[in-house]
C-alpha positions as CSV (number, residue, x, y, z in Angstrom):
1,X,0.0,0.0,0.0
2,X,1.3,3.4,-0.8
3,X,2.7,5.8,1.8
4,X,-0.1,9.1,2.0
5,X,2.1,11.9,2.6
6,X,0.7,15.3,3.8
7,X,2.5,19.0,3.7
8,X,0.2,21.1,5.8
9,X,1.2,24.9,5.0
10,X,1.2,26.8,8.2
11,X,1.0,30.9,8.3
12,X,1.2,31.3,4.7
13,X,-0.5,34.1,3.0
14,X,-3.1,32.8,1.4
15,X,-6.6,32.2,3.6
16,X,-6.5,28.9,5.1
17,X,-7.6,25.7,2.6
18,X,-6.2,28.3,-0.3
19,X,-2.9,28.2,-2.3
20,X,-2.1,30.7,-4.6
21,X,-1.4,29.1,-8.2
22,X,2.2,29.8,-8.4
23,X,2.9,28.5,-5.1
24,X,1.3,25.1,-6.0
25,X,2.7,24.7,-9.3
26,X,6.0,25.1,-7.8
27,X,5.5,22.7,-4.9
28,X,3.9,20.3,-7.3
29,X,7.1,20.5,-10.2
30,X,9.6,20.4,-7.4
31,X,7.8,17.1,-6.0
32,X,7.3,15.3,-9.4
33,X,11.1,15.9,-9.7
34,X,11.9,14.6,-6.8
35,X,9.7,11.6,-7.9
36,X,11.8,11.0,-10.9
37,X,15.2,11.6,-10.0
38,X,14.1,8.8,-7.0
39,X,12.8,6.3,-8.9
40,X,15.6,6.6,-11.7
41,X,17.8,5.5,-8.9
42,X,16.0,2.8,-7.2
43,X,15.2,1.6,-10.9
44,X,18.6,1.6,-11.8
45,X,17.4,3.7,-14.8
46,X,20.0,6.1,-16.5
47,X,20.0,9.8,-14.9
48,X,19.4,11.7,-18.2
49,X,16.7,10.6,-21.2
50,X,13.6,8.9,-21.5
51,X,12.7,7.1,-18.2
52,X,11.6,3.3,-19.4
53,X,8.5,2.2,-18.0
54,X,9.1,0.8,-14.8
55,X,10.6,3.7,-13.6
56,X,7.6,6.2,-14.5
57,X,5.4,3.9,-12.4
58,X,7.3,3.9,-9.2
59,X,7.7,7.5,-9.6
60,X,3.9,8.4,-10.6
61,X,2.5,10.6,-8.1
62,X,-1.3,11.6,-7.1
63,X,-1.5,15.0,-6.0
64,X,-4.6,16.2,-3.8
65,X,-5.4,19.2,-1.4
66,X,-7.3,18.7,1.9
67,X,-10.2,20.2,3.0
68,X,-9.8,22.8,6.2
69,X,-6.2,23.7,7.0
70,X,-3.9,23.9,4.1
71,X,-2.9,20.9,3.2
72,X,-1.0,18.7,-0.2
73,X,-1.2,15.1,-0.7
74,X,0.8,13.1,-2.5
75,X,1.2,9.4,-2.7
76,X,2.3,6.8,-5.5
77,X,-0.2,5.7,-8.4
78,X,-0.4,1.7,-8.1
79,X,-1.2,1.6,-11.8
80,X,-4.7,1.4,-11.9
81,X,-6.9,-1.2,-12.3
82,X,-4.8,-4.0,-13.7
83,X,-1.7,-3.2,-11.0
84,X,-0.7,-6.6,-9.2
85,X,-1.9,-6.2,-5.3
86,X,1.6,-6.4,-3.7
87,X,4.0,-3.8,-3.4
88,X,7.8,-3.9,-5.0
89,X,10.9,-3.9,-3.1
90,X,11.4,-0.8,-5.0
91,X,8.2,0.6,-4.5
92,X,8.7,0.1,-0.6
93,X,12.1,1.7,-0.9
94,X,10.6,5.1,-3.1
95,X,8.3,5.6,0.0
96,X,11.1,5.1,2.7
97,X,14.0,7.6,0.6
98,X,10.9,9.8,0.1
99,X,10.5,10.3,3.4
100,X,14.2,10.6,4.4
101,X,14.4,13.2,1.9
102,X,11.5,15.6,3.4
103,X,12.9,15.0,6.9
104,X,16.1,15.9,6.1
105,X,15.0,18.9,4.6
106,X,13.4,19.3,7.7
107,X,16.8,19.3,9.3
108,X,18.8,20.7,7.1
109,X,21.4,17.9,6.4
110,X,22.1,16.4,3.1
111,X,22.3,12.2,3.6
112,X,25.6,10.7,2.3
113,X,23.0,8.7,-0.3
114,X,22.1,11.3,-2.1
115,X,23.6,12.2,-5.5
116,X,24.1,15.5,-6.8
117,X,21.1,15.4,-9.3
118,X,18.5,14.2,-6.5
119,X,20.1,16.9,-4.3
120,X,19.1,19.9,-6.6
121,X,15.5,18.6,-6.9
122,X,15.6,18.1,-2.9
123,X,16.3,21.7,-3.2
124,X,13.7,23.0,-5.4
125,X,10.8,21.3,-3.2
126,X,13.0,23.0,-0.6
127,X,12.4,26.8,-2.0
128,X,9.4,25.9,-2.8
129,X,7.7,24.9,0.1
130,X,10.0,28.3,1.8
131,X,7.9,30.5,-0.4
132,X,4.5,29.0,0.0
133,X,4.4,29.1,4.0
134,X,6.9,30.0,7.1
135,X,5.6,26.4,8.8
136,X,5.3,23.3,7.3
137,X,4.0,20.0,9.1
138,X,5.1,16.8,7.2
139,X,3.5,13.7,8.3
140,X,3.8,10.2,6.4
141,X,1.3,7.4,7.1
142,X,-0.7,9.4,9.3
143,X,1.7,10.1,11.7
144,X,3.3,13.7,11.9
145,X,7.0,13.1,11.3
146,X,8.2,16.6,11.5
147,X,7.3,20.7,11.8
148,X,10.1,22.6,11.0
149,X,10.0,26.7,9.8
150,X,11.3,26.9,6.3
151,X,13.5,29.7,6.0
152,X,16.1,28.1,9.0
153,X,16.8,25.7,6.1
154,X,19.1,26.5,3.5
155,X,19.5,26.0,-0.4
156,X,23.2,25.7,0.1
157,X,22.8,22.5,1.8
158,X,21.3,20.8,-1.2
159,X,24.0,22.1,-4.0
160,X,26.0,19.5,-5.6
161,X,29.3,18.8,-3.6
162,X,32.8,20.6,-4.3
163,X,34.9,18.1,-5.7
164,X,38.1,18.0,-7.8
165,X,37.5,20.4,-10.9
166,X,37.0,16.9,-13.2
167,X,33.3,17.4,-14.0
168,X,31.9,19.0,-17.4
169,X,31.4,22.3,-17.3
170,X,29.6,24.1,-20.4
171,X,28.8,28.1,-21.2
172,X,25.6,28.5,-22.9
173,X,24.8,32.3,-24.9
174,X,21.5,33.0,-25.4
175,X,18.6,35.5,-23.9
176,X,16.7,34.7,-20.9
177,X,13.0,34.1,-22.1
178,X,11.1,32.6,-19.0
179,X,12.1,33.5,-15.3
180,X,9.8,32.4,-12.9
181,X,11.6,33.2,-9.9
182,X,9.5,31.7,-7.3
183,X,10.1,28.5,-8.9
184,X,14.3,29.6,-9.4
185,X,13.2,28.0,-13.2
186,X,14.8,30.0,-15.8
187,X,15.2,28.9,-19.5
188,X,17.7,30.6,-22.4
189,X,17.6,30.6,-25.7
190,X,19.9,30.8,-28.1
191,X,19.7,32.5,-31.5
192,X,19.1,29.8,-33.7
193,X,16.0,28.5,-31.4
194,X,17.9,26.1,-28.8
195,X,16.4,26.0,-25.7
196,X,17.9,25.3,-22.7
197,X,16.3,25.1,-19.0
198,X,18.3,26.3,-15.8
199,X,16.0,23.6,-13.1
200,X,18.3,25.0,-10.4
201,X,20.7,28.3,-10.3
202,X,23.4,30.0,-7.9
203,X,22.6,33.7,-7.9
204,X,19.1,34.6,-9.0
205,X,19.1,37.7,-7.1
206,X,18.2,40.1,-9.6
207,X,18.2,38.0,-12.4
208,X,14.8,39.4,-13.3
209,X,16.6,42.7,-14.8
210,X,18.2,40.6,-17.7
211,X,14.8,39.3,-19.0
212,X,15.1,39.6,-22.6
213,X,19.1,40.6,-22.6
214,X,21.7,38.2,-23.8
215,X,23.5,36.3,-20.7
216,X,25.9,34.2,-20.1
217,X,25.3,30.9,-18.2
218,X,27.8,28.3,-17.1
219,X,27.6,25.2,-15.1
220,X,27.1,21.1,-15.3
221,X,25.6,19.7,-18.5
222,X,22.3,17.4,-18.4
223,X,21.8,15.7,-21.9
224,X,18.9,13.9,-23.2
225,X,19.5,10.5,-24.9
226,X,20.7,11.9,-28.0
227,X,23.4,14.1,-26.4
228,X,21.8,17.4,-27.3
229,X,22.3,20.0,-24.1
230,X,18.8,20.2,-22.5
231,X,19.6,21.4,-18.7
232,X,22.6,23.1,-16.9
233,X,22.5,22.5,-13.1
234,X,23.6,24.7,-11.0
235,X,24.0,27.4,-13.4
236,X,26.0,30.7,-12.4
237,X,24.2,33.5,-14.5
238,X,25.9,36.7,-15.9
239,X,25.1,39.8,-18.4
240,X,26.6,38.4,-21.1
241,X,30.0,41.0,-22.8
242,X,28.8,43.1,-25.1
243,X,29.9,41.9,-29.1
244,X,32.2,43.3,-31.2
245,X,30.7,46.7,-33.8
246,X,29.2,44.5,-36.7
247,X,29.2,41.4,-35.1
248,X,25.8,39.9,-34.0
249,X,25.3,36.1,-32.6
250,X,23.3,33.6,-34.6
251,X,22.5,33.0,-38.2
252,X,24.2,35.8,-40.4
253,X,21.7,37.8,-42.9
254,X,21.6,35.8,-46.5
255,X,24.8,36.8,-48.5
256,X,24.5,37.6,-52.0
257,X,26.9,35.7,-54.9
258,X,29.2,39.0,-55.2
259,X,29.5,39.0,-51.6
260,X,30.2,35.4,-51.1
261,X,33.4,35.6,-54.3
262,X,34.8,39.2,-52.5
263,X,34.9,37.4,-49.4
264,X,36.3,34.0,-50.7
265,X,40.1,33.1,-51.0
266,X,42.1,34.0,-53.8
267,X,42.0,36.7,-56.6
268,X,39.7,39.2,-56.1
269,X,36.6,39.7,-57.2
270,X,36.3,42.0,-60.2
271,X,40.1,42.1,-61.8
272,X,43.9,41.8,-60.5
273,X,45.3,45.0,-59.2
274,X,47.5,46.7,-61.7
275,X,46.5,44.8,-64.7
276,X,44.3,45.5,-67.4
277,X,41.7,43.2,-68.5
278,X,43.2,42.0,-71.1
279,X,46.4,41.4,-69.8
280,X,44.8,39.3,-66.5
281,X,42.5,37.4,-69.3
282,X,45.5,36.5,-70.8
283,X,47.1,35.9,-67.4
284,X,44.5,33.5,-66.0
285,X,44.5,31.4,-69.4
286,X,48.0,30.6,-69.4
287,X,47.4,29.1,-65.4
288,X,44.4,27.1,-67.0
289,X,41.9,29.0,-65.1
């Protein structure tokens, strides 16, 4: 039997039973992430592409609010009618990490367990739940397992770990097209249409200003199966240096045929320099041209 888990949102600004749209579409992301990068992992499923099958059951979620006091459930799908009535190993362990992972949030510790890309969607539910309510009560199975206030926890605790400077690192030019900030979800795109999301970044304080303006983003690659860039995690954002007089990022403008033979190597375009036309006629036919 699934776990029933319960976030009741205490002091929040909204009147009680009420969430304010943004507030749940962020909880609810941040939660279905956390969902997925789980169940990759007890799945054994690679981090980055299509999930297969198995994995998007385990990490299927139902998402409910409670009558009264403000309240969001969540609990595993059991895939429906046809679903065998026993639980997985792996099922049983989703509902246990799942757990772990709200109460360490709670306590703002990071388990050893976690890996960096479960860690930066343990940090999103984190901010999330922060800017939906000062209080949250977290109870799993009925029982209340923890009431901590949100903003005594920390993003910093959920960033991927300092290591040796081994990893990929990428830098991504494009504008900034979408900033949602109380999600911290920001996406850039390039001039030639790619698209990149930022799930996670290090300094969104005024980030907002750049909307529109050309930036410059570096951090870890994510890759879909195909290998084309589709996230950079933990992303450090800047205004991006302004380009060269003339010079412009993207596709160039269509080039004319005269344009094209000027620019190309070799004689120029339109005689030799110092002969007549005659005498280079005479001096590209005896080279064969």
């Amino acid at each position: 039997m699934a776990t029933q888990f319960e976030f009741r949102l205490i002091d929040g600004d909204a009147p009680q039973g009420e969430l304010a749209a943004d507030h749940l579409i962020a909880i609810v992301q941040s939660l279905k992430e956390v969902a997925t990068k789980l169940s990759r992992a007890e799945t054994e499923a690679e981090p980055v592409g299509r999930p297969p099958q198995r994995t998007r059951s385990v990490a299927e979620l139902s998402i409910g609010l409670a009558p009264g006091s403000t309240r969001i459930l969540a609990r595993r799908l059991q895939g429906g009618q046809d679903a065998l009535p026993i639980e997985l190993e792996e099922e049983r362990a989703f509902d246990e990490k799942f757990q772990a992972i709200v109460e360490s949030i709670a306590v703002d510790e990071r388990p050893d367990w976690v890996p960096d890309t479960l860690a930066l969607a343990a940090g999103s539910l984190r901010t999330a739940l922060e800017t939906a309510a000062p209080t949250v009560e977290f109870t799993a199975g009925g029982h209340v397992c923890t009431t901590f206030v949100t903003r005594e926890t920390h993003r910093e605790t959920w960033r991927p770990v300092a290591t040796e400077p081994v990893g990929e690192k990428v830098t991504f030019v494009g504008r900034l097209r979408a900033v949602n900030l109380d999600t911290h979800r920001l996406h850039v795109t390039d001039d030639v249409g790619n698209r990149v999301s930022l799930p996670n970044i290090v300094n969104d304080a005024g980030i907002g200003q750049l909307l529109g303006e050309y930036v410059t983003v570096v951090g870890t690659p994510e890759r879909n199966a195909d290998g084309r860039l589709n996230q950079i995690l933990d992303a450090v954002i800047d205004e991006a240096p302004p380009l060269p007089v003339g010079l412009s990022l993207g596709v160039p403008a269509v080039a004319n045929l005269e344009q094209i033979l000027a620019g190309a190597p070799g004689p120029e375009f339109g005689g030799i320099p110092g002969l007549t036309d005659d005498e280079a006629d005479a001096f590209l036919d005896a080279l064969g041209l």
